[in-house]
PLY file of the C-alpha trace (Angstrom):
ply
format ascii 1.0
element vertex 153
property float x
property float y
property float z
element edge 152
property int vertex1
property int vertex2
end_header
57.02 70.29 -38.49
57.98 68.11 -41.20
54.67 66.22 -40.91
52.85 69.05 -40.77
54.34 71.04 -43.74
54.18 67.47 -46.05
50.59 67.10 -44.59
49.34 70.76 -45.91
51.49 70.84 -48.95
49.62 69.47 -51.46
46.55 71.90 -50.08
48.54 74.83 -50.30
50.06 73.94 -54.03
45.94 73.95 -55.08
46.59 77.99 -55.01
48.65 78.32 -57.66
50.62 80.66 -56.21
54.35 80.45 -56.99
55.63 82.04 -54.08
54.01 79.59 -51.66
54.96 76.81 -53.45
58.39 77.44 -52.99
57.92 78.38 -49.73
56.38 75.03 -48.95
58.85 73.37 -50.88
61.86 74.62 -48.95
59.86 74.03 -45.71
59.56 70.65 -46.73
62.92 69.94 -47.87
64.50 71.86 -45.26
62.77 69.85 -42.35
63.32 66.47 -43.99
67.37 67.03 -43.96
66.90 68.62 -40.09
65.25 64.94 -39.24
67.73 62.89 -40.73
70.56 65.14 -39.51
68.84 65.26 -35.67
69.16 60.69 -36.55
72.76 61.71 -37.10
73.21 63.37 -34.25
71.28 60.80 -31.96
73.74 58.59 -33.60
76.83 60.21 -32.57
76.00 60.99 -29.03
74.99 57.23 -28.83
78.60 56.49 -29.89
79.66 59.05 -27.28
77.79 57.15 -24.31
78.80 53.54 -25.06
82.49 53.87 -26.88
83.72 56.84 -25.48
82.64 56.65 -21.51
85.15 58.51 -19.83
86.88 61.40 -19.97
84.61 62.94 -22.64
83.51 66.53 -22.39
82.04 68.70 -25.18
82.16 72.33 -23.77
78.32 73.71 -24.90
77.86 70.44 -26.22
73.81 71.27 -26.63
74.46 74.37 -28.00
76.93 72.44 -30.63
74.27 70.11 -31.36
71.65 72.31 -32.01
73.77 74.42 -34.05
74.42 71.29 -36.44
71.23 69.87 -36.52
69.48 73.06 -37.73
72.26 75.02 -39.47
73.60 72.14 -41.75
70.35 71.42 -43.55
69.80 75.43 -44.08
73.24 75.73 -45.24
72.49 73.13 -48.14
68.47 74.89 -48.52
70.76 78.23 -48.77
73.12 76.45 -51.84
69.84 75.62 -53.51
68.26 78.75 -53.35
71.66 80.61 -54.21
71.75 78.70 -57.61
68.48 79.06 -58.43
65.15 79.32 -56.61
62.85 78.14 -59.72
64.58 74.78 -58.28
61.72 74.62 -55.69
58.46 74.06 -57.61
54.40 72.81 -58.19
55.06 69.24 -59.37
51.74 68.35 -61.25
51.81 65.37 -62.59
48.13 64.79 -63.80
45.30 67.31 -64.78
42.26 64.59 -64.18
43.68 64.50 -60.76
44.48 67.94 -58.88
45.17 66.61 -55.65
48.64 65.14 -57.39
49.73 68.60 -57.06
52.87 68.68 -54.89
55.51 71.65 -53.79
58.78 69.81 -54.35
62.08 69.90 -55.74
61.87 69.99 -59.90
65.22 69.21 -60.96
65.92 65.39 -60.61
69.95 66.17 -60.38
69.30 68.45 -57.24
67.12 65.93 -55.87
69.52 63.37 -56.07
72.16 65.81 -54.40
70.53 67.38 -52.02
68.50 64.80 -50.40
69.18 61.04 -51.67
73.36 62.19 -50.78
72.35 63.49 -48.21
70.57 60.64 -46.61
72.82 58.11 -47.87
76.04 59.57 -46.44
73.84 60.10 -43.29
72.82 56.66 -43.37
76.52 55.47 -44.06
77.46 57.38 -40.88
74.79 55.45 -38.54
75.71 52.53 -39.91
79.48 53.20 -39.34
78.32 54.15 -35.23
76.02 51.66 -34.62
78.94 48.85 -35.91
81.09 50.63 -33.62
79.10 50.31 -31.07
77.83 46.70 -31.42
81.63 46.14 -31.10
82.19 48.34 -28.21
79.41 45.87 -26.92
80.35 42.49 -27.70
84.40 43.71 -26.19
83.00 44.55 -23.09
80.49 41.40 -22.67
83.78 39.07 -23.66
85.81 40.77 -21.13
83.54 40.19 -18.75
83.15 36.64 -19.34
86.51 35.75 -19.03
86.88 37.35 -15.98
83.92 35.85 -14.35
85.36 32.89 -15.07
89.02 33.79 -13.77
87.31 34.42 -10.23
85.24 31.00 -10.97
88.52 29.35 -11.23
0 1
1 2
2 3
3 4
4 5
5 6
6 7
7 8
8 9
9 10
10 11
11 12
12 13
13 14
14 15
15 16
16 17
17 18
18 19
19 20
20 21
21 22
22 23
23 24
24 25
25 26
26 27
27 28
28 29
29 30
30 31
31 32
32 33
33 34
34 35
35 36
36 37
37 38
38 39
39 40
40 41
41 42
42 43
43 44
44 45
45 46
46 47
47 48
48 49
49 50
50 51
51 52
52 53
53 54
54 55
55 56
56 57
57 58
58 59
59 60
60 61
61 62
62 63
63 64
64 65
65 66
66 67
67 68
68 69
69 70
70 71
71 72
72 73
73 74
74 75
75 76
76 77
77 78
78 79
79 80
80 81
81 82
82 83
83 84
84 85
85 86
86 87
87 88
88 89
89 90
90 91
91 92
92 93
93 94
94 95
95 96
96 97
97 98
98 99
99 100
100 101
101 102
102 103
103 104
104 105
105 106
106 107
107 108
108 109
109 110
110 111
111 112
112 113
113 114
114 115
115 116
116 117
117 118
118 119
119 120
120 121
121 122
122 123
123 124
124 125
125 126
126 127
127 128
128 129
129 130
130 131
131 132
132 133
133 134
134 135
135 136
136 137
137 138
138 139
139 140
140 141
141 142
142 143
143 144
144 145
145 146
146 147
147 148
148 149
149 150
150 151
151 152
């Protein structure tokens, strides 16, 4: 959805119609946070598989899942549009060109917060896992080393 929403956007902003701008806008947004947060996710339950093997059971742990990775980016779409809607805009930046129309976020602040934040703490969060996980790795291979060579000896 997210490639098909940034795909038609700049069409759709060619209407001038304020409504479906911000309509495309929030589609846009909202989809972009759902894909990094669904990376998040994929993150986690990789931690879950290699670090934490046994004895680990989510009750409705799909259900939990899908929950987060489509109510957590709404939630933050919902604080946008509770501030102020006129957030969510027709970005023209030239008139000799019309196709540099865009349906985006106007206000560079809620930008920054709401996606580049956003993105960065998700990114901080992979990073954190897949660490984890690379030393969840190399524990195991080094365990197994040394015993091989125990039953060598």
């Amino acid at each position: 959805m997210l490639n098909m929403v940034f795909l038609t956007n700049s069409w759709l902003s060619l209407f001038n119609q304020p409504g479906l701008c911000i309509t495309m806008a929030v589609l846009l947004h909202y989809f972009l946070l759902a894909a990094f947060t669904w990376m998040c996710l994929e993150s986690v339950h990789f931690y879950l598989v290699l670090v934490k093997v046994f004895n680990v059971y989510v009750p409705k742990y799909i259900l939990k899942c899908c929950i987060a990775g489509w109510g957590i980016p709404a939630i933050v779409i919902t604080i946008v549009l509770i501030i102020n809607k006129d957030f969510y805009g027709n970005g023209s930046h030239s008139e000799s060109n019309p196709f540099s129309n865009f349906c985006w976020i106007q206000e560079n602040i809620v930008f920054y917060i709401s996606v580049v934040a956003y993105v960065f703490l998700i990114f901080l969060t992979n990073t954190g896992m897949y660490i984890t996980v690379l030393l969840q790795i190399h524990s195991v291979k080094s365990r197994t080393q040394k015993r091989s060579r125990f039953w060598k000896q």
